[in-house]
C-alpha positions in Angstrom: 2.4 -192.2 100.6 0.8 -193.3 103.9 -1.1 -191.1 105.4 1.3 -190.1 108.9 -1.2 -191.8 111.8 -1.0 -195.1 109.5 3.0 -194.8 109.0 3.6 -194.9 112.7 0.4 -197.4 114.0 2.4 -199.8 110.8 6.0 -199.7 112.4 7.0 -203.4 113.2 10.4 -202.5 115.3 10.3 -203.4 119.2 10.4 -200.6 121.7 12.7 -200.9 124.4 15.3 -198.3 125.9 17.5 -196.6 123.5 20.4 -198.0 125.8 18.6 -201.6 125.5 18.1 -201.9 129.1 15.6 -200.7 131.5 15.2 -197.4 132.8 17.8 -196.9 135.2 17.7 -193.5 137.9 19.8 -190.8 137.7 22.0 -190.6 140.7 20.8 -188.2 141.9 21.8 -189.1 145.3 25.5 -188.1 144.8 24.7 -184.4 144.9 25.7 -182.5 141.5 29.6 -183.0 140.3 31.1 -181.3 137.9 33.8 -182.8 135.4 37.0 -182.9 137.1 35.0 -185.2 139.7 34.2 -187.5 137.4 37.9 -188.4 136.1 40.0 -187.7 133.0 38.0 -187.9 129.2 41.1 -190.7 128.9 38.8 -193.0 131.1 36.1 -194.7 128.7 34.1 -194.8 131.9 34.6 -191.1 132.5 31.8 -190.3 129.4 29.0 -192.8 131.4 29.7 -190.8 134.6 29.3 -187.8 132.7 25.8 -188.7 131.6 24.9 -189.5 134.8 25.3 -185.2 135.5 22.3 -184.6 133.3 18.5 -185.4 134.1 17.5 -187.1 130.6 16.2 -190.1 131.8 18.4 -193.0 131.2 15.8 -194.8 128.4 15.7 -191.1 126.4 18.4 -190.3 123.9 18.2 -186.2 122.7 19.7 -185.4 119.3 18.0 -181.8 118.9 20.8 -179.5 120.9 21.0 -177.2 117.9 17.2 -176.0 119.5 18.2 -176.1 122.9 20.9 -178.1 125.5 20.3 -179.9 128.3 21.4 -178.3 131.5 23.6 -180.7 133.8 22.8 -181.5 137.3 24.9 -178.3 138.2 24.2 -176.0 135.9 20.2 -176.4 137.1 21.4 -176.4 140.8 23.3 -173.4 140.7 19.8 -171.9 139.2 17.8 -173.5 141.9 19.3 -172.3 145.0 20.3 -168.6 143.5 16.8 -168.5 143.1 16.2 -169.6 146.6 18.6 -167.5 148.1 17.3 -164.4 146.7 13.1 -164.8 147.7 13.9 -166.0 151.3 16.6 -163.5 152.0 15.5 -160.6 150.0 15.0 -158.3 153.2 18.4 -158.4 153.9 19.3 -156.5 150.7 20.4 -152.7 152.2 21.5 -151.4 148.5 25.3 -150.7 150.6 28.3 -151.5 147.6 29.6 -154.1 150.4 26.3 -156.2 149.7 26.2 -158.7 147.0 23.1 -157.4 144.0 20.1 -159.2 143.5 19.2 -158.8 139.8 21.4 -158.0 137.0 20.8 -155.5 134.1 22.4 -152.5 136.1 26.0 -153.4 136.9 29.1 -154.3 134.6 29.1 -158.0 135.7 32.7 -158.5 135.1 33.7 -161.8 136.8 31.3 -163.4 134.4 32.4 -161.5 131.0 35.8 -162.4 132.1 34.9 -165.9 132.2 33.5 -165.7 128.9 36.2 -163.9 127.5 39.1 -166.6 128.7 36.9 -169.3 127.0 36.7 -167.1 123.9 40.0 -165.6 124.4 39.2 -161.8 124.5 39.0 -159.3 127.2 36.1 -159.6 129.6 35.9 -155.7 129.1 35.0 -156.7 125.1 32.5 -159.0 125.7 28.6 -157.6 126.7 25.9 -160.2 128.3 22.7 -160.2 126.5 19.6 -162.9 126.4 20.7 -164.8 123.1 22.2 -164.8 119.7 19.5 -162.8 118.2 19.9 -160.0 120.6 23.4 -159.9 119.7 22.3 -159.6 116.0 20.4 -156.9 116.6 22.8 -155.4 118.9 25.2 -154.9 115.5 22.7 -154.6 113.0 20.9 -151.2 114.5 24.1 -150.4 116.5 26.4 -149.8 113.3 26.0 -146.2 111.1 24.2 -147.4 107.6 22.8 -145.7 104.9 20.7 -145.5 102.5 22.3 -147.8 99.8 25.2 -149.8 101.7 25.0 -153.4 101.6 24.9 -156.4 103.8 25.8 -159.5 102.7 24.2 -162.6 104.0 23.2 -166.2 103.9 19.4 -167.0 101.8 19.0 -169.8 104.4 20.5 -168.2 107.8 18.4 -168.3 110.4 16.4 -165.6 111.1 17.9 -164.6 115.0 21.2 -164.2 112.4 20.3 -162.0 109.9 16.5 -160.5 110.5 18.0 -157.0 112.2 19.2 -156.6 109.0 16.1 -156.9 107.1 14.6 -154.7 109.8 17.0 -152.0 108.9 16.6 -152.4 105.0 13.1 -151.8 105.3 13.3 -148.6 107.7 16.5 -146.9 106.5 16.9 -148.3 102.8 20.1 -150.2 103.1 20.4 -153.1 100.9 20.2 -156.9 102.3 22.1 -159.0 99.5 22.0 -162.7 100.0 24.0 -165.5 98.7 22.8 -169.1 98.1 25.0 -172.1 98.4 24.5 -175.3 96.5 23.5 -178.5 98.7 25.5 -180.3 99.9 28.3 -177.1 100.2 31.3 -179.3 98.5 34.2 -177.2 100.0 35.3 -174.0 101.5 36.2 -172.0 98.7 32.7 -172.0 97.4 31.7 -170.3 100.6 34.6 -167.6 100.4 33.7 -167.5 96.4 29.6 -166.7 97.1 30.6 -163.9 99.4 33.3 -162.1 97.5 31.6 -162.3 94.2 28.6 -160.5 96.2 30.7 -157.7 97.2 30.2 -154.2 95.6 32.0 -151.1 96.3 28.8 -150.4 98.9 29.2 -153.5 100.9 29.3 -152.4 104.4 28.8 -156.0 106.5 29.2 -159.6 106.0 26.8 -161.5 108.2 28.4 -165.0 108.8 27.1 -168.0 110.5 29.7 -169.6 112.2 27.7 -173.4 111.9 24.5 -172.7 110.0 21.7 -173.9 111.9 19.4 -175.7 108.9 22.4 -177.6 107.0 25.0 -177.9 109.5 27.5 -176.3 107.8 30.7 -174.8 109.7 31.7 -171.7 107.9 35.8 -171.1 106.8 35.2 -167.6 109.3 38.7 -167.1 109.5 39.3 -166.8 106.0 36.4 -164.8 105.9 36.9 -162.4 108.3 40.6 -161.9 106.9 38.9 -161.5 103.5 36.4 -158.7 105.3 39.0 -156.8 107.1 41.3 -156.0 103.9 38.2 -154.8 102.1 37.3 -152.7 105.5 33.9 -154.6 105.4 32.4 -155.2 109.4 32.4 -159.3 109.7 29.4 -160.3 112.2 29.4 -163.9 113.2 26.7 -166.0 114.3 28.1 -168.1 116.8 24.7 -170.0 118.5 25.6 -172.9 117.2 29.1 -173.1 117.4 29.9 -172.5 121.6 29.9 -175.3 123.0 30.2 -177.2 120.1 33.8 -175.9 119.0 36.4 -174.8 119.9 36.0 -170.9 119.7 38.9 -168.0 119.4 37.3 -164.9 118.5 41.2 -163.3 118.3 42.4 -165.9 116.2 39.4 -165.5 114.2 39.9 -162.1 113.3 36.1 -161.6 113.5 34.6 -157.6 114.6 31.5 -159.5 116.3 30.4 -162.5 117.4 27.7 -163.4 119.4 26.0 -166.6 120.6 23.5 -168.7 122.8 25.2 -170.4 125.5 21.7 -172.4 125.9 22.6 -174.7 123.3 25.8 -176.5 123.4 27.0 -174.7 125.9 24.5 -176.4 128.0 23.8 -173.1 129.8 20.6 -172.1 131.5 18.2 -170.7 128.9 18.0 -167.0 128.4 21.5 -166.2 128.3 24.0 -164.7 125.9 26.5 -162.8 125.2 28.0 -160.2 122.1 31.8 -160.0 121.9 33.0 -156.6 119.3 36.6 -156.3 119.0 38.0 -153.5 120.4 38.9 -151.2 117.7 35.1 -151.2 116.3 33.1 -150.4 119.3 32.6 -147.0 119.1 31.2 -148.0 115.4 27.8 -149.9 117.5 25.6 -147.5 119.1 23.4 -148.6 122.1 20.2 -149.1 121.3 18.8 -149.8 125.0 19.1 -146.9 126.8 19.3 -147.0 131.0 22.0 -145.0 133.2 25.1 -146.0 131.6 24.2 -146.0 128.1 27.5 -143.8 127.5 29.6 -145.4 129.5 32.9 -144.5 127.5 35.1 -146.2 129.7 33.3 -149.5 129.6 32.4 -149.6 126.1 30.6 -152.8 126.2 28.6 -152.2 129.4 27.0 -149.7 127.5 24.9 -152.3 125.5 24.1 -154.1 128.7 21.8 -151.6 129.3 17.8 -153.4 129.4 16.9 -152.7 132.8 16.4 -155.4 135.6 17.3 -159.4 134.7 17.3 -162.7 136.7 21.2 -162.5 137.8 20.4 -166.3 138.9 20.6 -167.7 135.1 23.8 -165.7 135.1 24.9 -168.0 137.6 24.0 -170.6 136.2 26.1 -169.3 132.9 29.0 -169.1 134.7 29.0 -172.6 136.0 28.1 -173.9 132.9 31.2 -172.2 131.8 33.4 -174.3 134.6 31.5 -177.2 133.6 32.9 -176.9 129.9 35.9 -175.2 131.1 36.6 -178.5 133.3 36.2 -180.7 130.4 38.0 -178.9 127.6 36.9 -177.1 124.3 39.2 -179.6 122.3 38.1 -182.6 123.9 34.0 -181.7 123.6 34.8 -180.7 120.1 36.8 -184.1 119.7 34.4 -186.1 121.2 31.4 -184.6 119.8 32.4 -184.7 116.4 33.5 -188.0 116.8 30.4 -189.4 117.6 28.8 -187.3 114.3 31.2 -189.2 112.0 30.3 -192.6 113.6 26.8 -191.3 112.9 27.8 -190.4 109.0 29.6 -193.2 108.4 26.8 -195.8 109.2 24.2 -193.8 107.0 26.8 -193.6 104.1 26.1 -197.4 104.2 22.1 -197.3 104.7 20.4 -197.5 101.3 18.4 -194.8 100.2 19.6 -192.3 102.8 20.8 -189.4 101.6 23.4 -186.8 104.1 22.8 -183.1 103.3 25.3 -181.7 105.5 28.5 -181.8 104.0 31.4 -184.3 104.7 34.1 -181.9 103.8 36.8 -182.5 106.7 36.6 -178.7 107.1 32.9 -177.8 106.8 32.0 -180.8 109.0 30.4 -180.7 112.6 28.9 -182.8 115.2 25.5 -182.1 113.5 24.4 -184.4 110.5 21.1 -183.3 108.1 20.0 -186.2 106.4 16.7 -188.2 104.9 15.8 -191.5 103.8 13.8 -192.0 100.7 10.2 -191.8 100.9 10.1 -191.0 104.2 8.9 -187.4 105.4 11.1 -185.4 107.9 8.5 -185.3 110.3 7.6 -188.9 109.7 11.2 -190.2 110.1 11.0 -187.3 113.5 7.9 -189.3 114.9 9.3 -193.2 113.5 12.2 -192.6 115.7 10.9 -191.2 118.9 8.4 -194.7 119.2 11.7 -195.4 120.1 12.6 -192.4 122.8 15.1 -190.9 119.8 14.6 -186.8 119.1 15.7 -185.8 116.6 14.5 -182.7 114.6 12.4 -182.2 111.4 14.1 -179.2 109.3 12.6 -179.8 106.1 10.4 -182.0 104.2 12.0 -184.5 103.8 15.3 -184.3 106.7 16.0 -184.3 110.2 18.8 -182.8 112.3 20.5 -184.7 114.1 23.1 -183.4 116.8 25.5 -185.5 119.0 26.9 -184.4 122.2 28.2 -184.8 125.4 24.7 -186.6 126.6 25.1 -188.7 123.8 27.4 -192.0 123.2 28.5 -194.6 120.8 25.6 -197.3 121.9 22.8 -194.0 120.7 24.7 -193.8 117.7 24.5 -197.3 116.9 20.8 -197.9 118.4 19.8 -195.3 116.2 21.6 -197.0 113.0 19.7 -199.8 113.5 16.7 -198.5 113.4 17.2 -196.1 110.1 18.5 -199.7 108.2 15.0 -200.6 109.4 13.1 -197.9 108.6 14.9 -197.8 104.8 13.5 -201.2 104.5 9.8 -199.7 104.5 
């Protein structure tokens, strides 16, 4: 095989803008707007005047929101002039209860976990704010009583902000990580269910279950697993940091004990923010495991693990406008959308010789990210052939990339990016 410098100075395909015209501005001169704005998703034109709201500029196309989301116009404003507001006025803070804070990581935060729990429908009063997924994780994974000997069940390939608490506490208290591997592609949802009950013992204390797996794109039956869990009175913990914002997310409906997630990626929120959600009958099970003044708070049970000192309440605003944002839009219709474009995606590989899509194509395991390869090509050669062209995607593997559509994202990417795989398959 070519060496990778010779791969990429040998490419014969034109560069011009992903959108085949020439860099256009964002208008930024309109001010930030959010959705409702902008028109009804009904509108075909309401999806271009949504991707005038984020700062990509016009001639880049980004696939990788499974690392990190781009921020709309009001998301980053809402940021901008929090952060503003608090250095130039600072003096005027007098500490009185009638004065609005000026950091978080010392009061309950409630308008904002009540946001959160309407779009995850759940109590705001069952949902704590945190940095990200993994402290979540770890939130659950030190928080719950384990002993020597019982058993948590998870993933070989999860990623390691979903499962790495775990390991933590195997090697300090003895408990027992047990991990399931699933073949690739995963053909259907039973298997999934199947790998995890036929790991079960008597000792199984937790399952730990990615909601979308982050390295193969798989979205996990978690319903039927967290029914499963329950009747066997085994805590179900589910990743969600790839899945809000992505899908639509019930944690009721889902039956799940925890879920947590990071709003940064397809939530689009500002980065450094997260939440945990426990359902209500299992909190008292998760000890806090940052201790400030209200690390016993009994009457809010959850405020209790929102206890790590001092925090930049300004990303917190920006959270809860990215909420609105999404909110304004509809989980449904992102998840419709967005899934949409992944299958426009799927179905033009399906027809590119010598491609090969890892991620499965079950109707139910299926998201709007797609792992594939293309013969003889390296992951992080196809990564590099692609962004000549102002494409990023991400290499996972040696021989695949990660490709994520989304609302930044449209039919003409799709299809640029089509054309230049059939190319690239052609050697």
């Amino acid at each position: 095989m070519a060496s990778r410098r010779s791969f990429l100075g040998a490419l014969a395909l034109p560069l011009f803008s992903a959108r085949g015209h020439a860099e256009a501005p964002v208008a930024a001169e309109l001010g930030p707007r959010m959705p409702s704005q902008l028109g009804r998703p009904g509108d075909p034109q309401f999806w271009k005047r949504l991707r005038g709201e984020f700062t990509i500029p016009r001639g880049e196309v980004f696939f990788n929101t499974g690392t990190l989301g781009s921020s709309p116009r009001a998301v980053q404003e809402s940021v901008i002039s929090h952060l503003r507001h608090v250095d130039r006025d600072i003096a005027k803070w007098d500490y009185k209860a009638d004065h609005e804070n000026y950091f978080t990581g010392y009061y309950p935060e409630r308008p904002l976990r009540d946001a959160i729990g309407v779009l995850v429908n759940c109590s705001g009063a069952d949902v704590a704010l945190c940095q990200n997924a993994t402290f979540g994780m770890n939130f659950i994974a030190n928080g719950l009583e384990l002993e020597r000997g019982d058993e948590v069940i998870v993933l070989s390939s999860a990623h390691p902000g979903g499962r790495k608490g775990f390991d933590l506490r195997a090697k300090r208290d003895g408990i027992v990580v047990r991990e399931i591997k699933l073949q690739d592609p995963v053909p259907d949802p039973a298997t999934i269910t199947a790998a995890y009950l036929a790991a079960t013992t008597p000792r199984t204390k937790v399952w730990a279950i990615p909601h979308i797996t982050s390295s193969r794109a798989i979205r996990f039956p978690v319903k039927e697993l967290c029914d499963l869990a329950r009747a066997r009175n085994i805590f179900s913990s589910v990743d969600g940091a790839q899945s809000l914002g992505h899908v639509a997310v019930d944690v009721t409906a889902m039956g799940c004990d925890a879920f947590f997630a990071s709003p940064h990626k397809w939530l689009l929120a500002p980065k450094g923010t997260g939440f945990l959600y426990v359902r209500p009958e299992r909190q008292k099970e998760v000890w806090a495991t940052l201790a400030s003044s209200s690390w016993d708070d009994q009457q809010d049970s959850m405020y209790r693990l929102m206890q790590y000192g001092t925090g930049n309440l300004s990303l917190l605003k920006g959270f809860a406008t990215a909420i609105e944002f999404h909110r304004q839009i509809g989980s449904d219709v992102v998840e419709q959308r967005i899934i949409g474009l992944a299958d426009r995606l799927r179905t033009g590989l399906a027809a590119i010789p010598g491609t090969r899509i890892i991620s499965p194509q079950h109707p139910e395991l299926r998201c709007a990210t797609t792992v594939y390869g293309i013969a003889n090509l390296t992951g992080a050669q196809l990564q590099d052939a692609l962004w000549v062209h102002r494409i990023r995607v991400r290499s996972v593997g040696a021989g695949e990339v990660r490709h994520g559509c989304h609302l930044y994202n449209d039919e003409a990417d799709v299809d640029r990016t089509l054309a230049l795989l059939r190319q690239l398959s052609q050697g």
